[in-house]
C-alpha positions in Angstrom: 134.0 31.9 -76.0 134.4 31.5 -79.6 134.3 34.0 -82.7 131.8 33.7 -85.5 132.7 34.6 -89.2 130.1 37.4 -89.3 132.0 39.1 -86.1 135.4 38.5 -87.9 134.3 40.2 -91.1 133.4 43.3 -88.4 136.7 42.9 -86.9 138.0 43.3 -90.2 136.1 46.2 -91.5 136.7 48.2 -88.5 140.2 47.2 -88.4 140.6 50.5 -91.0 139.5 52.9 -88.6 142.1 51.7 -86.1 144.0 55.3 -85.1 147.6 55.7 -84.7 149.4 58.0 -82.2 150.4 61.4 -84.3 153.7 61.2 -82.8 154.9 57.9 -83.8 154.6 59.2 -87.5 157.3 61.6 -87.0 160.6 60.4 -89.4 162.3 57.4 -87.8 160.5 57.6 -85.0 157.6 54.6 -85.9 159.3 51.5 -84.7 160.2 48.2 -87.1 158.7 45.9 -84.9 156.0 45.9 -81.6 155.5 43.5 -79.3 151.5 42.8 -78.4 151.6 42.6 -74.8 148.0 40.6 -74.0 148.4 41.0 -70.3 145.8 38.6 -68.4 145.0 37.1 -72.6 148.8 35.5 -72.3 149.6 32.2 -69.9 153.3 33.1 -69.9 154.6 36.2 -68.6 158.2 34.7 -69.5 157.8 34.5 -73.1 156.9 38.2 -72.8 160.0 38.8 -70.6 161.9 36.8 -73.2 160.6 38.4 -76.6 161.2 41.7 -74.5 164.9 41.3 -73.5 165.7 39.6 -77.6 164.3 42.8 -78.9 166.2 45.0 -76.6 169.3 43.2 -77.5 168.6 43.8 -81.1 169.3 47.1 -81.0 167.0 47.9 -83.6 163.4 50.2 -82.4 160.4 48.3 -81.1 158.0 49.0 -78.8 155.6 47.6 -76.4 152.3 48.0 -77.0 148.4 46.8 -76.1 146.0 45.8 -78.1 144.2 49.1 -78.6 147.5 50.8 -79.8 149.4 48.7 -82.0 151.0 51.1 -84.6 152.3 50.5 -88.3 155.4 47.8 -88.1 157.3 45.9 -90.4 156.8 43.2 -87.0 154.5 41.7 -84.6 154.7 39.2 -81.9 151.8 38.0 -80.1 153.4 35.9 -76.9 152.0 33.3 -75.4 148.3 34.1 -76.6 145.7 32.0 -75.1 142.6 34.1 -75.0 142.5 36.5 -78.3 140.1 39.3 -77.6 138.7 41.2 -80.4 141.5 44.2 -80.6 144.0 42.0 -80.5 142.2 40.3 -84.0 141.7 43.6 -85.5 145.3 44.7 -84.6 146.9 41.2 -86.0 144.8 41.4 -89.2 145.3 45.1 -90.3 149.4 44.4 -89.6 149.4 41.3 -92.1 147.0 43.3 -94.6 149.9 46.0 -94.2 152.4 43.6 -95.2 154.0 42.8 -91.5 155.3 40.0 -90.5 153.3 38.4 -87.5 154.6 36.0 -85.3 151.7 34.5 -83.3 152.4 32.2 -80.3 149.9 29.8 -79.3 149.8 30.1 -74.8 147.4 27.0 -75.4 150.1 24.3 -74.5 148.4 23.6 -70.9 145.1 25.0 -71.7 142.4 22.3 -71.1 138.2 22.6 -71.6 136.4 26.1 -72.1 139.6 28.0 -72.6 141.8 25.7 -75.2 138.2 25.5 -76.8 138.0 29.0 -76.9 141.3 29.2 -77.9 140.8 26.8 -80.9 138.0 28.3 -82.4 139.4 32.1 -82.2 142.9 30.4 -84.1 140.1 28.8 -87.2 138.1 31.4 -87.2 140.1 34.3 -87.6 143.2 33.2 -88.6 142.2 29.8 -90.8 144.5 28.3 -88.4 143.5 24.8 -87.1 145.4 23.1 -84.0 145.0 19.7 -82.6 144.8 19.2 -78.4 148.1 19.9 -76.9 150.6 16.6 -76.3 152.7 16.2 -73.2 156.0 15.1 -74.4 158.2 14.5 -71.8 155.9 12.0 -70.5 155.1 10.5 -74.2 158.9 9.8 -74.7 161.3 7.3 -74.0 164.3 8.0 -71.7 166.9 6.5 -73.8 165.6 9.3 -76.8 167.0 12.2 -74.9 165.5 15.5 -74.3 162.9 16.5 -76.8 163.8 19.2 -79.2 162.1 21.5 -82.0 163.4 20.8 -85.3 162.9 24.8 -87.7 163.7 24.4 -91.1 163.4 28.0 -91.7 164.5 30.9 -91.4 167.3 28.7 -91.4 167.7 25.0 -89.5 167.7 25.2 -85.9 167.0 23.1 -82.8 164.8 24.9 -80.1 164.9 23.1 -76.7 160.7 22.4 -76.5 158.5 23.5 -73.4 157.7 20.2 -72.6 154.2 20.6 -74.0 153.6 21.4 -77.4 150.0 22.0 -79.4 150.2 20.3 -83.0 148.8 21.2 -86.3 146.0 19.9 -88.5 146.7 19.4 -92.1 146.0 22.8 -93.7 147.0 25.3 -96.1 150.5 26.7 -94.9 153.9 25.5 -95.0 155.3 23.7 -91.7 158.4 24.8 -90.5 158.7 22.9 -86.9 158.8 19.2 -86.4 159.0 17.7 -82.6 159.4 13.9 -84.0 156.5 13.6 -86.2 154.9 16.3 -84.7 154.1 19.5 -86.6 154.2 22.6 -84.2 154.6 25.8 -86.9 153.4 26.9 -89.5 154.5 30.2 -92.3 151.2 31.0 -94.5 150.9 33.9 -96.8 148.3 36.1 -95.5 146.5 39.3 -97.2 150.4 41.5 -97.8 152.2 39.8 -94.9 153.1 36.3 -93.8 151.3 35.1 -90.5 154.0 32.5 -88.7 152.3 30.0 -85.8 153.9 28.5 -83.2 152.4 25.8 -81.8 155.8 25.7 -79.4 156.6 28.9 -77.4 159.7 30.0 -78.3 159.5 33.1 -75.6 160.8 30.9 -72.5 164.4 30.2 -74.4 164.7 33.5 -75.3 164.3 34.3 -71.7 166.6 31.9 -70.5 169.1 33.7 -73.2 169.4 31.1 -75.4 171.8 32.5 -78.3 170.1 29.9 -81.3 166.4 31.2 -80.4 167.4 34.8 -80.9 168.9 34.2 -84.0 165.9 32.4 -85.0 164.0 35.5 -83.8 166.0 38.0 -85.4 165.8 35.7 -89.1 162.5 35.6 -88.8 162.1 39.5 -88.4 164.5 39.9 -91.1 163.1 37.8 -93.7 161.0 40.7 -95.0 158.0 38.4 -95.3 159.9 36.4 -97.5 157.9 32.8 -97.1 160.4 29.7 -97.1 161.1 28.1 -100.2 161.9 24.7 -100.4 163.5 23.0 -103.2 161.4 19.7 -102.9 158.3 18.4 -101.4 157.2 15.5 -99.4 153.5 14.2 -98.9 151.9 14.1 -95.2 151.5 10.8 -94.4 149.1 9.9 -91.5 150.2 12.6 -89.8 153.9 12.2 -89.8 156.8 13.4 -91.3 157.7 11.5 -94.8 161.4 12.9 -94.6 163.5 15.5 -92.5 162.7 18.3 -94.3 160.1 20.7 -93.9 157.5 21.2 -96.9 154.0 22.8 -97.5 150.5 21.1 -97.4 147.4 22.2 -98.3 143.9 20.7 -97.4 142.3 18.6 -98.6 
């Protein structure tokens, strides 16, 4: 079910009372970044596996962690989410108004009725994130167009072979920083100290395959101190499309 503003605002004031385990506050031993395991909350155990084996590879300390005991961290990653249950809220929103980066992947790609409903109103809600019904695109394109990829413009440019479904953004404040075709599929915003990063495209499954351009992404991302992209010019959104190759903000309307 969907989250009303009123709960939110509780999520948020309670968010402060959120405890941390005394021993994780001893010198170096807090880890940079944790990865929000949502169990039966994510559709794809895979991007879990994947974010899991990136951050492993880093080298640098993370940790794995539930929703009831996600620590300070200059990093969080939210897999796969498709249902967002109320810790998981309070846990995302104290780690941006800490100043962490949080990358939160939408599990919503083959969500259909109650639960991509659900899904969708948890996303505006909470996060002032709005998404559009998820678009098959393997069966929307053309043969002789090859194999869809996504198209990031930041941290630096990459292409991200897709998961053959993708769930698009409305036009909103944000920047967008992912293009399948004409399709926008993430999105960096600003939010309270830290900058929130959507992906309407899991990027979990590549990095589980060991793809060497999605962990580069990954690591950028995590390294970008919650720098958000600048661009040196801007283009207009035009009927939902892209007006050039580059990535630019928007803001509503």
């Amino acid at each position: 079910m969907g989250i009303t503003r009123r709960r939110f605002v509780g999520c948020v004031a309670a968010a402060a009372t959120i405890g941390l385990p005394r021993d994780l506050w001893r010198s170096g031993a807090i880890p940079r970044w944790v990865l929000l395991d949502l169990k039966e909350a994510c559709s794809l155990s895979e991007s879990v596996s994947g974010y899991e084996s990136a951050l492993a590879a880093v080298g640098e300390p993370w940790i794995r962690s539930d929703a009831w005991s996600v620590i300070r961290c200059t990093g969080l990653i939210v897999p796969a989410a498709l249902a967002i249950p109320l810790p998981a809220v309070r846990a995302i929103v104290t780690c941006l108004a800490r100043g962490a980066t949080v990358i939160l992947e939408s599990g919503a790609a083959f969500a259909g009725g109650p639960d991509f409903r659900a899904h969708r109103a948890v996303l505006r809600d909470c996060f002032q994130v709005r998404i559009e019904a998820p678009v098959q695109l393997w069966r929307a394109r053309s043969s002789w167009r090859g194999v869809p990829y996504v198209d990031y413009t930041w941290p630096f440019p990459a292409k991200l072979r897709d998961f053959s479904r993708v769930v698009p953004l409305e036009r909103q404040a944000g920047e967008i920083v992912a293009w399948v075709d004409d399709l926008p599929v993430a999105l960096v915003r600003r939010s309270g100290r830290g900058t929130l990063v959507f992906l309407g495209s899991p990027v979990g499954p590549a990095l589980w395959a060991g793809d060497g351009d999605a962990r580069r992404w990954l690591c950028a991302v995590l390294g970008s101190g919650g720098q958000s992209p600048k661009f040196a010019s801007r283009t207009s959104w035009m009927s939902g499309s892209r007006a050039s190759s580059s990535s630019t903000p928007f803001t509503s309307g």
